[in-house]
N, C-alpha and C positions, 0 to 999 in steps of 0.2 A: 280415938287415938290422940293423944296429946304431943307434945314433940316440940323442938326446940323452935328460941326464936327465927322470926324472921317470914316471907313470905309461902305459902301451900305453894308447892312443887308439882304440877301435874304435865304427864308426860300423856301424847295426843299419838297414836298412831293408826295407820292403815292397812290391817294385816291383808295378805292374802294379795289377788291380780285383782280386786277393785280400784279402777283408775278414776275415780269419782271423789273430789277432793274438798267441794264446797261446802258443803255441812261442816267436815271435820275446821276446815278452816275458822267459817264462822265462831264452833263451839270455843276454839283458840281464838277468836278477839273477843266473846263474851266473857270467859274465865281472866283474862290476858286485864282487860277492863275492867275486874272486879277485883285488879288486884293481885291478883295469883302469876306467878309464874311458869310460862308455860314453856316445851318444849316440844316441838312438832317434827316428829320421823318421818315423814314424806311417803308417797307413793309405796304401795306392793310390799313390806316390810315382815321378813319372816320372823314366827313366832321368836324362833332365838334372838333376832337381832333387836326384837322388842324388850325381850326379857333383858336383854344386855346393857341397853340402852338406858334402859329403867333403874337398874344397879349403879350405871357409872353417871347417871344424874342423881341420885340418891332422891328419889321423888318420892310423894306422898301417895301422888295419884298417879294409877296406869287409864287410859279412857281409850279404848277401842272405836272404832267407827267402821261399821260392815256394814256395806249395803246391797253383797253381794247373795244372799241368802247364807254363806257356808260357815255363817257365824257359832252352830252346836262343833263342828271338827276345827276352828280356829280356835275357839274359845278353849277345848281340850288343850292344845297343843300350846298353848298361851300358859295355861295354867303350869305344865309340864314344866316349861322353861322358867315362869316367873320362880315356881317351888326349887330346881337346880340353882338358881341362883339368891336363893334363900328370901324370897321376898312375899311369904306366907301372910305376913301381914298388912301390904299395901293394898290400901281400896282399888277395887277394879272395878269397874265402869262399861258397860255396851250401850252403846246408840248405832241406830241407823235403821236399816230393815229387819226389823225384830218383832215377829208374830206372837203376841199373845200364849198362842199356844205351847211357846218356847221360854216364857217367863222363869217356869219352875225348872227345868232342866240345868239353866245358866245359874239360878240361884243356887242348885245343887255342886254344881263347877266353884262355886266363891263368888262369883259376880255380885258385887256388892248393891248396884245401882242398876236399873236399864232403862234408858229412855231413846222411845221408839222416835223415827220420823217425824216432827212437828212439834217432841216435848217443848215448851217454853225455855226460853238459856234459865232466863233466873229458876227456874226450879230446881238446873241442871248447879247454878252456884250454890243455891241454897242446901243441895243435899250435901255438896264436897263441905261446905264451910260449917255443916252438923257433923259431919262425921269426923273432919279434920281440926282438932284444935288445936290453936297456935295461940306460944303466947305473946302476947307485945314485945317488940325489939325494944333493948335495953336502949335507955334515952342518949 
């Protein structure tokens, strides 16, 4: 994805009653520190209000953080809302508690990226900053 200048836009949210906030935090001062733009939805955040959110920030990135296990029926309900509000082609993102065994299902949903509990940040920069190119802000 190529896209205008200026800084990757990524939007951090918490779908669902996971009241567990530190990871997502962190992932927003890693990306936030590499430069990226970030915007962080806070606690318990329903799928529509992600999807909305992600429209009226006009982001690059959407990045989920579930650590609740209910990440296959959030991840559903997420995609529902990002596709009503036409945003088929923004990279989407799962971290948190995500089993293996659930890899291929989420890639089936669009999930672009997944990095379980403990991935490394920079791996998590380095994928957004491969997939996202931006070009240098005019001087």
């Amino acid at each position: 994805m190529t896209t205008a200048p200026g800084k990757i836009r990524v939007l951090v949210a918490k779908p669902g009653l996971d009241g567990h906030d530190v990871g997502a935090k962190l992932v927003c001062r890693a990306l936030s520190e590499a430069g990226m733009e970030v915007i962080y939805t806070g606690l318990r955040q329903s799928p529509a209000a992600i999807a909305r959110a992600a429209a009226q920030e006009d982001v690059d990135v959407v990045g989920l953080s579930i650590l609740s296990g209910a990440h296959l029926p959030l991840c559903r309900r997420v995609k529902e809302r990002l596709h009503a509000e036409g945003l088929d082609d923004v990279l989407w993102l799962v971290g948190g508690n995500i089993p293996a065994r659930d890899h291929a299902a989420l890639k089936q949903l669009g999930v672009s990226g997944i990095f379980p509990t403990g991935s490394p940040f920079a791996a998590l920069v380095e994928f957004v900053r491969a997939h996202v190119a931006r070009e240098p802000e005019p001087s």
